[in-house]
C-alpha positions, 0 to 999 in steps of 0.5 A: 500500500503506498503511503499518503501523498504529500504537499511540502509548502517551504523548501527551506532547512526544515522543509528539505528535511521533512521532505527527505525523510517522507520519500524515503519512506515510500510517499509521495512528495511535491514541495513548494518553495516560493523562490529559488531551491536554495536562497538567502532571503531566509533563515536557511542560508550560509556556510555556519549554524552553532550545534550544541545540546547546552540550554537551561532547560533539560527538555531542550538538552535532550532533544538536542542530544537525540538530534545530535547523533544524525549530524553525524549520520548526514556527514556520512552521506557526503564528502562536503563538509555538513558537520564539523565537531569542536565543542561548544563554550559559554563563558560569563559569570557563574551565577549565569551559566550555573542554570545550564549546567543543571539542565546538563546534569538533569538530561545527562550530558558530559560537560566541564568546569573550566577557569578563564586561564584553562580555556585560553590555552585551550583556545587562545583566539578567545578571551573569556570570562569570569567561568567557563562550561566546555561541552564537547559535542557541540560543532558547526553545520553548514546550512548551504552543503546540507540543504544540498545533501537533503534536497538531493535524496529527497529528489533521488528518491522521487521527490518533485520540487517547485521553486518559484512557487508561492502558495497562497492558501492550503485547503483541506477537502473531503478526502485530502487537501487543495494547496492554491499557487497562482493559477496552479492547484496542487492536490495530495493526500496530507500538506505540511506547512513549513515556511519559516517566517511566512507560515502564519500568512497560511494557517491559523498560527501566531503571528512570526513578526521577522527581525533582520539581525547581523551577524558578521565575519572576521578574519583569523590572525592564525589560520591554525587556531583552533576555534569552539563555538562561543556563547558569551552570556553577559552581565552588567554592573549589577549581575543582571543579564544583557544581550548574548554575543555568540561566535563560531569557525566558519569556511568565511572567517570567524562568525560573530553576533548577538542574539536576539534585537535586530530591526523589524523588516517585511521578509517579502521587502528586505533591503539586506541593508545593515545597521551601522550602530550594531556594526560599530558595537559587533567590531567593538565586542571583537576588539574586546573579546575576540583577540584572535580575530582582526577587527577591521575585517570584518565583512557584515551580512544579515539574517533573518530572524522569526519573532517566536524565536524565545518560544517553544517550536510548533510541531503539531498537526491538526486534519490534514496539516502537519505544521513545523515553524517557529525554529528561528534563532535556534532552531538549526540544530533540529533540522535533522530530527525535526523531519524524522518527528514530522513524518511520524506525525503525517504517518499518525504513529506518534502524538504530537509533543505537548509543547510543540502544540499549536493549541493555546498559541494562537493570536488573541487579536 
């Protein structure tokens, strides 16, 4: 019996991901990408993503620490580079990074205390901060090379793909769903929406106001320096947290940011223009903490952030619609698992994970 058909509107990480995993199991598979197969008007592009499994909450430990064994089974599909180990650092003071380390403990995961002296032996492009946690799992994706290697078996395995395609509504009918492009009408069995930042426009979902944050390249002094994945969890003059600054290795220097803020932006109108304020503050953060970099290089881009990016996922499926949104921020390190647990759910062998339910999330307006 072949298994239900199904429409993938969003061709993004998550969206490759899910549409991989279904037609290796036998279904049908039509995706609809809005633009190109692989583009940087989203939240999917570029040559580096921080995987690591460290959070305060032993929920998100633990998802991590089941998604991070499948980075390593895609690096065994290719001979680009999809995952690179290094290890993950946050630094700061330590009443800031004792949460995480009771999160780990709760969950499992190996990870150790070490002095700022310690760490930059270790990693002497860093300065750091009054403590330091090191887990060792953590490493780099390259989101570019991994949306390659998953559209590419998907299509291997009789995916069709529609770039260029903009869905403008998804309809369920008696017997299946109706999705609506233009003059184009698709028709499967089941649809899964996962569109980033654009999902909210085609399902009753919280409204995913997008933020165009900046993350920006610098050059290594030393080639050979060994580089983790950096989180700097910051405190001001009276302990109270400020804005993360977080770094890692990547092909085009070393990656450096802050997460969260960014300017609101329409994601169908973006300028990709960045905002000197936060380029002069991430130079400065680099001057101070990040002695191995130079300064000067450093070579600004933009990214697209969704506003649930502080909020748990949603990945829930209501009829005929499984829906998978609200990753921005921190999401990529899921892309792997989050296809395997959305397949389940159009296959209906699992429930769906309570706090990834859409219901009591909607908008009140």
């Amino acid at each position: 019996m072949t298994p239900p058909s199904v429409i993938v509107v969003g061709g993004g990480a998550m969206g490759s991901s899910v549409a991989c995993e279904l037609a290796q199991r036998g279904h049908p598979v039509t995706v609809l990408e809005q633009h190109e197969m692989r583009h940087a008007r989203g939240s999917s592009h570029g040559t580096s993503r921080i995987v690591r499994v460290v959070y305060d909450d032993p929920f998100y430990v633990r998802l991590a620490m089941t998604a991070r064994p499948r980075w390593d089974a895609l690096q065994q599909r290719t001979d680009a580079e999809v995952f690179r180990r290094t290890g993950s650092v946050d630094h700061g003071p330590r009443h800031l990074l004792e949460p995480f380390a009771a999160a780990l403990d709760v969950a499992g995961a190996a990870y150790e205390w070490l002095t700022p002296a310690a760490a930059s032996r270790r990693w002497p492009g860093l300065r750091f901060d009054q403590a330091v946690l090191f887990q060792p799992d953590g490493g780099v994706a390259h989101p570019d090379h991994t949306l390659a290697l998953l559209q590419r078996d998907a299509i291997t395995r009789g995916a069709a793909w529609h770039p260029h395609t903009r869905v403008d509504a998804i309809e369920e009918t008696a017997d299946g769903v109706r999705v609506l492009a233009g003059d184009q009408v698709f028709s499967a069995d089941q649809a899964v929406l996962a569109a980033g930042v654009w999902s909210h426009r085609l399902a009753d979902l919280p409204t995913d106001v997008a933020t165009q944050v900046q993350p920006s390249h610098f050059a290594p002094l030393d080639s050979s320096t060994a580089w983790p994945t950096f989180i700097h969890r910051r405190a001001d003059e009276h302990g109270a947290a400020m804005p993360e600054a977080y770094g890692l290795p990547s092909p085009d220097g070393v990656k450096i940011g802050f997460h969260g803020g960014g300017k609101v932006v329409d994601p169908d109108h973006r300028d990709f223009a960045v905002v000197d304020e936060e380029v002069e503050a991430l130079r400065a953060y680099a001057a101070a903490w990040v002695p191995g970099v130079a300064p000067e290089s450093l070579d600004p881009g933009t990214c697209l952030y969704g506003g649930l990016a502080e909020d748990d996922f949603l990945i829930d499926r209501t009829g005929r619609l499984t829906v998978a949104a609200g990753f921005s921020g921190h999401g990529f390190k899921f892309v792997p698992l989050v296809g395997t647990m959305v397949a389940d759910l159009v296959a209906g062998t699992t429930e769906p994970e309570p706090r990834f339910a859409i219901a009591g999330r909607r908008p009140t307006i």
